[in-house]
C-alpha positions in Angstrom: 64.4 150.9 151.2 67.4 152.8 149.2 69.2 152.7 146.4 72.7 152.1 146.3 74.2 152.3 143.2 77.4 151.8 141.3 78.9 153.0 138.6 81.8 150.8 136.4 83.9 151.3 133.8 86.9 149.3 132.3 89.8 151.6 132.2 91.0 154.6 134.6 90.3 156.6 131.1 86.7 156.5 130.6 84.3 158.6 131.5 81.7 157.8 134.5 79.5 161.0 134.8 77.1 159.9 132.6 76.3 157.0 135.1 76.6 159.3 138.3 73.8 162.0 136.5 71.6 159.1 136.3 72.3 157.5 139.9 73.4 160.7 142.1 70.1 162.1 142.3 68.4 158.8 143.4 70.6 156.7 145.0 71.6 157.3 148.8 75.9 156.2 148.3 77.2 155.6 144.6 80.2 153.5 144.9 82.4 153.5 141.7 84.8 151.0 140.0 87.1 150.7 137.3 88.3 147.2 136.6 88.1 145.0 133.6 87.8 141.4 133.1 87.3 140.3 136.8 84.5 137.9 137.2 84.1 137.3 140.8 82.1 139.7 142.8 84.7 139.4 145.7 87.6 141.1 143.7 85.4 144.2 142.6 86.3 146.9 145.2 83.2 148.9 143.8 80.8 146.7 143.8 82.2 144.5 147.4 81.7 148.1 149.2 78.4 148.4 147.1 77.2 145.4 148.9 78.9 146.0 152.4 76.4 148.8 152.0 73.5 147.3 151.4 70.8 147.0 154.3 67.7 145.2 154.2 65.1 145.9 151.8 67.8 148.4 150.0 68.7 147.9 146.0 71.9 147.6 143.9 71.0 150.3 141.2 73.0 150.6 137.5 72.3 152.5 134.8 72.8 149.9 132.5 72.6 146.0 132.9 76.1 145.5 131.7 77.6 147.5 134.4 77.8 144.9 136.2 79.9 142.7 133.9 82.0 143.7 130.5 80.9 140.7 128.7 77.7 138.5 129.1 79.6 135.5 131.0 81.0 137.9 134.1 77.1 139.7 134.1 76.0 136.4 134.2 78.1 135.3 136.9 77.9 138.8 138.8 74.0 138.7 138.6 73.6 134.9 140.1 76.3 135.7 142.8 74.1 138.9 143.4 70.7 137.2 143.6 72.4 134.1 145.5 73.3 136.4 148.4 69.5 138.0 148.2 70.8 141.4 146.8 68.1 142.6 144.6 69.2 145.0 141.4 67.1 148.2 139.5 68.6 148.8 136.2 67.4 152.1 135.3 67.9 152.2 131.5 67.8 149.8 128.5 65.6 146.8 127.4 65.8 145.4 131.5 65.4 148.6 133.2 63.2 147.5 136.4 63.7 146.5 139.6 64.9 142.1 139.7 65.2 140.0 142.8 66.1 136.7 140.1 67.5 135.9 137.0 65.2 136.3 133.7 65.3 136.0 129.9 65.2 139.4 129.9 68.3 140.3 131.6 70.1 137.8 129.8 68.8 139.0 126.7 70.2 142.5 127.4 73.7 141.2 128.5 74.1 139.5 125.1 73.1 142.2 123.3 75.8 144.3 125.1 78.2 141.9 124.1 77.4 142.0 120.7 77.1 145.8 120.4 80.9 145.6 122.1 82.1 142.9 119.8 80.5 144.8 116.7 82.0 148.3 118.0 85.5 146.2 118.4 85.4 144.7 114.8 84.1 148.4 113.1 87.2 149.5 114.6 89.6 147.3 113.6 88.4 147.5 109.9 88.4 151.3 110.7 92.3 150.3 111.1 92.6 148.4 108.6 90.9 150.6 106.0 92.8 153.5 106.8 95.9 152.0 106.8 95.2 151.1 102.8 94.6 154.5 102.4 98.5 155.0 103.3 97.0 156.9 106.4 98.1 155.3 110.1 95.0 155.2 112.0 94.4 154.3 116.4 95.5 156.7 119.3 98.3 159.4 119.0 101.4 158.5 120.2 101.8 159.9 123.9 105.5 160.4 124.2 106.8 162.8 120.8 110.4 163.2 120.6 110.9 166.6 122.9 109.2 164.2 125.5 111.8 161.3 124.9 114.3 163.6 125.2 113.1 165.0 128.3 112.5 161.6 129.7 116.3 160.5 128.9 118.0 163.5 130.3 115.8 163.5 133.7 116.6 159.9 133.8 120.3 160.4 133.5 120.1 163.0 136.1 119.0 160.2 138.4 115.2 161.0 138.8 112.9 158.7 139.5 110.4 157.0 137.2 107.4 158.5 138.9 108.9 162.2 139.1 110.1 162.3 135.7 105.9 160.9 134.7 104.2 163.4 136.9 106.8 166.1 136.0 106.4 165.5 132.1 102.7 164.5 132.6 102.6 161.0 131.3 101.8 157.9 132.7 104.4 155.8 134.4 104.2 152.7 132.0 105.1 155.7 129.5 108.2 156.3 130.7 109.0 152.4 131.4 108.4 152.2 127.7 110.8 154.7 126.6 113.6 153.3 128.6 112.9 149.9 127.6 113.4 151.0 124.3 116.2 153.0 124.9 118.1 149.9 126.9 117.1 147.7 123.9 118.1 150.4 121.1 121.7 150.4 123.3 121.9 146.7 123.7 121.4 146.2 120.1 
């Protein structure tokens, strides 16, 4: 029997080694995603090569329980697809760490309480926000693109560069740049 693990995040932006130091040293292949809000198993890359993997008598292995869905309605769904096909799961931390061949209260339990730890993260946040913006102050994530960079961005684009050189060039994301000139065509329109 081996452990084949996977590790899955939301967003290209988060972090994953926490997962990997827990499932590297035990697992014999770590397969990794990053997608959000898909609920069938079929369109996780990760977790479809996860699975492709698998062998006889081997184990899908997550750190957490809700690495395997976002909210409790996808883990719910992922887990019953999982068991369904006869694909067993270890969860190695949190209130269902252990090794599960069915569904149970227990890992139920644990994906609603992941749910409402996100839900209660999302809403601190967002009075975070709101708080703050009382305050006079402007709270959430600094702006990517300052004005040197919009500047930059305008005059490679004039030049005739394209979208993805001028992003890798300035080092910001391609949707940055779309942004910027979006703007600037609406700012010219107007």
């Amino acid at each position: 029997m081996a452990l084949i693990g996977l590790v899955r995040v939301s967003a290209a932006t988060q972090e994953t080694a926490r997962q990997h130091d827990a499932l590297d040293p035990i697992c014999a292949k770590v397969f990794e995603e990053k997608d959000s809000g898909k609920l069938a198993v079929t369109e996780r890359s990760g977790l479809t090569k996860a699975i492709e993997h698998l062998r006889d008598g081997d184990m899908l292995a997550v750190q957490e329980v809700n690495r395997l869905g976002r909210n409790l309605l996808e883990g719910l769904i992922v887990l019953t697809d999982l068991f369904e096909r006869g694909v067993a799961v270890k969860v190695l931390e949190g209130i269902a760490a252990g090794e599960h061949a069915e569904r149970s209260l227990i890992l139920d339990l644990a994906l609603a309480l992941a749910e409402d730890r996100r839900r209660d993260i999302s809403r601190k946040t967002k009075n975070g926000l709101v708080a703050a913006k009382k305050r006079g102050s402007v709270g959430g994530r600094p702006r990517v693109i300052d004005d040197d960079k919009r500047a930059g961005i305008l005059a490679r684009r004039e030049k005739g560069e394209s979208i993805r050189v001028i992003a890798r060039v300035l080092d910001v994301s391609v949707g940055s740049v779309h942004k910027v000139l979006a703007e600037e065509m609406s700012g010219a329109s107007a």
